[in-house]
N, C-alpha and C positions, 0 to 999 in steps of 0.2 A: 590757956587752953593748949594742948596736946597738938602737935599738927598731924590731920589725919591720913590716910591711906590713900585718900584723894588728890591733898597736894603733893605728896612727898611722889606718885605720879606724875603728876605736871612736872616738879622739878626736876624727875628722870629725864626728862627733854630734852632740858638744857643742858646738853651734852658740850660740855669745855668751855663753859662760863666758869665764874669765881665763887666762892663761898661767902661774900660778900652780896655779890648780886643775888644767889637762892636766897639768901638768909630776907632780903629786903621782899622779891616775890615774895616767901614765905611771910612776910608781914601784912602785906596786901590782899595774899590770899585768904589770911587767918583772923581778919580783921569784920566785924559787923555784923550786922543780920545771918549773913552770908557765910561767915567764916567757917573754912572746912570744907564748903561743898564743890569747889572749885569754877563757882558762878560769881560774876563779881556786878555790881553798881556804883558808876562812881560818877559822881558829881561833877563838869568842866563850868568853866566860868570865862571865856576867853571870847564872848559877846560881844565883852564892849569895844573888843580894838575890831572885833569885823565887822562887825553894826553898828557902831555908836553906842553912845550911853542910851539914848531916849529908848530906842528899838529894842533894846535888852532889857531894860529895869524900870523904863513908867508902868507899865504893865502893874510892876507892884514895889511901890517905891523904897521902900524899907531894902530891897535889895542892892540897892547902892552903897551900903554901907557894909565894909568889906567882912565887920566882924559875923551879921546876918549870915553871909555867907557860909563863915565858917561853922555856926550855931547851925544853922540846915544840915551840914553834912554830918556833923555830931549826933544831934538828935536824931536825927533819919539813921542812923547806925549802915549808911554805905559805907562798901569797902575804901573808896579812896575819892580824896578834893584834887584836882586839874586847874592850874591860871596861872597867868602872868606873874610876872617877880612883883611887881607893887601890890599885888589883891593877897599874894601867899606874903609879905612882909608886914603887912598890916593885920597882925594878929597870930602870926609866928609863934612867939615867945609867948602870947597870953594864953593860947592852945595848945601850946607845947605837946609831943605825943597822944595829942586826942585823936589824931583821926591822922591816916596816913598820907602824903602830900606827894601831889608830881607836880612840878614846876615846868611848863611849856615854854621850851626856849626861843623860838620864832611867832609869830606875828604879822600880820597881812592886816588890810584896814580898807574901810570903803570910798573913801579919797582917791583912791589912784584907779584906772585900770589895769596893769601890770597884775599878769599871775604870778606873782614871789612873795615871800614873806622876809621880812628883818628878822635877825637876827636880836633878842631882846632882853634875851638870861644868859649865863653861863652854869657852865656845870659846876664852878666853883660856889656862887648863888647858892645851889641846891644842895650841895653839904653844907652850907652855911645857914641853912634854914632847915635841915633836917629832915630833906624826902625820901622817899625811897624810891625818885627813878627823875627822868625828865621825859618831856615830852617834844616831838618835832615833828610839825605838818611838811608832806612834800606833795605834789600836782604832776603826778606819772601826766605824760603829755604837752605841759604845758612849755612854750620855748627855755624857759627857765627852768627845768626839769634838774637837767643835767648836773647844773647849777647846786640844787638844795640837795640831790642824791651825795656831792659832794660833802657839804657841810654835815649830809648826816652823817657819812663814815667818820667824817674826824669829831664829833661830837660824840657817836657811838662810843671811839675808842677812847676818847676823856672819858665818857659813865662810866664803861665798864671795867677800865682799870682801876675803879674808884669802888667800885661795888654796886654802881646804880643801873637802874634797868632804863630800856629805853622801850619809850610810849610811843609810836609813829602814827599818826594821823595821814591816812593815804588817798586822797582825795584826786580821782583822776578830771585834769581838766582839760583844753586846750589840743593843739595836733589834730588828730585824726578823732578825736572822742568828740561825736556832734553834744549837744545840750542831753539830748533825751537817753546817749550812753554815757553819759555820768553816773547811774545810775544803773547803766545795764551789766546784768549777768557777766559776760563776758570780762568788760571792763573791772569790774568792782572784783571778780574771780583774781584778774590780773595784777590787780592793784596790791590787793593782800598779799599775793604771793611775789612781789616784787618787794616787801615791806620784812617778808619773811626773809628772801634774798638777799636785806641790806644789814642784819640781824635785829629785827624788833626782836623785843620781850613782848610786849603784846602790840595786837594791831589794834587800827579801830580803823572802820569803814563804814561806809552807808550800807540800807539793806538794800539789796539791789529789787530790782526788776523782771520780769521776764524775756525783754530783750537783749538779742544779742547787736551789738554796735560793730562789731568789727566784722570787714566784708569776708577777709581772708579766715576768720573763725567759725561764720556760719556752717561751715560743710562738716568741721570737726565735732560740734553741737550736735548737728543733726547725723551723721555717720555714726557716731559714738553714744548718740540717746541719752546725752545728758539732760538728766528731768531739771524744768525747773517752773512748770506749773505752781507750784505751790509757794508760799512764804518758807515755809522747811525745808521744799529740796531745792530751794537757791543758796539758803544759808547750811545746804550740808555740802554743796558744790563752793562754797568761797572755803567753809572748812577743810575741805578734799585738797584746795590748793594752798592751804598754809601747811604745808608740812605732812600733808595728812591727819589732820587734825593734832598736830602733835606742837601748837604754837596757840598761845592765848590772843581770841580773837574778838573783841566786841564790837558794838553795833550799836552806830550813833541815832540820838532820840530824833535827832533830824529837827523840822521846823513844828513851831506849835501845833498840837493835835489836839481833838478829844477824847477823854479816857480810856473812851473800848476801841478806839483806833490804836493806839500805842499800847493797850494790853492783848490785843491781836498782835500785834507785830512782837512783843517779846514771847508772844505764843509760839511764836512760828521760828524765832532764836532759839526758846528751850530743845523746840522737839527737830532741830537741825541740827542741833548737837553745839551750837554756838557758847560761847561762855557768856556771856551778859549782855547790859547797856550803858550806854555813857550819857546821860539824859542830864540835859541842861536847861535850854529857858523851859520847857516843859515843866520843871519842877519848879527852878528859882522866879519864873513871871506868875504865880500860883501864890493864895496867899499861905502861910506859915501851914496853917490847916489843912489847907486842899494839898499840899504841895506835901506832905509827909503823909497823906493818904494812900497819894498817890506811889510813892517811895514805897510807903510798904505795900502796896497792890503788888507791883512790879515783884520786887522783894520776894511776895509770897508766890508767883507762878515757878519764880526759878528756885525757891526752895521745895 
């Protein structure tokens, strides 16, 4: 397929990246259902190290088995599969260029309290498995912040000298963010635009909320009439701070919902101007059936 006028926009973007890394976006972008319109879905799998196996996969058991995995995201014709170096090894080769692959280099797990994540892949890994990017969770706030911002620069500049894009997972926790602005406007504004700061290729963030968390931001919120009543005008405010809309931004499926819960909320991503979802146990704890219904429900609001 031709890539259209769409992406080759997105790619204006990325102004002084490599021809390597456009050419893999450009894969990502041109890839599924979706390919061409610059909205993306893509399937993460990285459950089992923050849950466990049970909490991820009894739900619907066949999902244990890594190749399942990969057959979901094929059939469902999303743009791109997200996990750990063993779930993306196990069926590599027998998938070979079906569907396009980011490899999540870090890892956090429900064992510890500690907000960090190990270190779990390399970026050597992911040319070796043939993805077109990686992926790295960091926790703006959390005392080990400082920490993972670290590892992401030096991981950034391994992808990107390489030609791969980086996925950043920007999850604020910890510091000054209570429980309830995890999720808030402000925070989740902040979060992407700090993700943008560190160079993601795309971000991915929760959808926020109507609250603002931080004490010092309230005045600026309210001074400045930044709307964020709705599910749209909070996800055209996280947009507003990635660049101007000018930085791929998606929007995680979050914890299990039901249907018109989660096709309201990508309702509210379309008409924000957001680019997608990264919907996980939502899809893969669903059986084969409900779970590629649901893929193409999704699918067809942002088409």
């Amino acid at each position: 397929m031709l890539r259209t006028d769409t992406v080759r926009k997105i790619l204006s973007w990325y102004e002084g990246e490599t021809p390597g890394l456009k050419s893999n976006l450009s894969r990502l972008l041109m890839h599924g259902r979706l390919a061409g319109t610059g909205r993306l879905v893509i399937l993460p799998v990285d459950q089992g190290f923050e849950h466990g196996p049970a909490r991820s996969f009894a739900p619907n058991p066949i999902a244990y088995d890594p190749h399942y995995l990969y057959q979901l995201a094929i059939d469902s014709g999303v743009s791109g599969y997200a996990a750990p170096l063993g779930l993306l090894e196990q069926g590599a080769d027998t998938f070979a260029g079906e569907v396009p692959l980011i490899l999540k280099l870090n890892s956090g797990n429900s064992l510890v309290n500690k907000q960090d994540q190990a270190l779990t892949g390399t970026v050597e890994d992911a040319l070796r498995l043939g993805c077109v990017g990686v992926g790295f969770t960091i926790y703006p706030g959390a005392d080990d912040s400082y920490d993972m911002m670290e590892e992401l620069r030096e991981i950034t500049l391994q992808a990107k000298s390489r030609g791969l894009m980086t996925v950043v997972w920007s999850y604020p926790r910890g510091g000054k963010v209570t429980k309830e602005g995890e999720t808030g406007l402000d925070i989740i504004a902040y979060a992407a635009h700090m993700a943008a700061l560190l160079g993601a290729t795309i971000i991915k963030v929760k959808l926020p909320t109507s609250h603002v968390d931080l004490k010092d931001a309230v005045s600026s919120y309210e001074k400045n009439k930044i709307l964020g009543e709705t599910g749209a005008d909070r996800v055209r405010h996280v947009m507003q701070a990635s660049f101007a809309g000018k930085r791929i931004v998606v929007f995680s499926g979050g914890a299990a919902k039901n249907t018109d819960e989660l096709l309201d909320e990508v309702r509210a991503i379309r008409e924000g101007g957001g680019n997608g979802s990264i919907i996980g146990r939502n899809s893969f704890q669903r059986s084969k059936e409900d779970a590629l219904r649901l893929l193409s429900d999704v699918m067809d609001v942002y088409a």
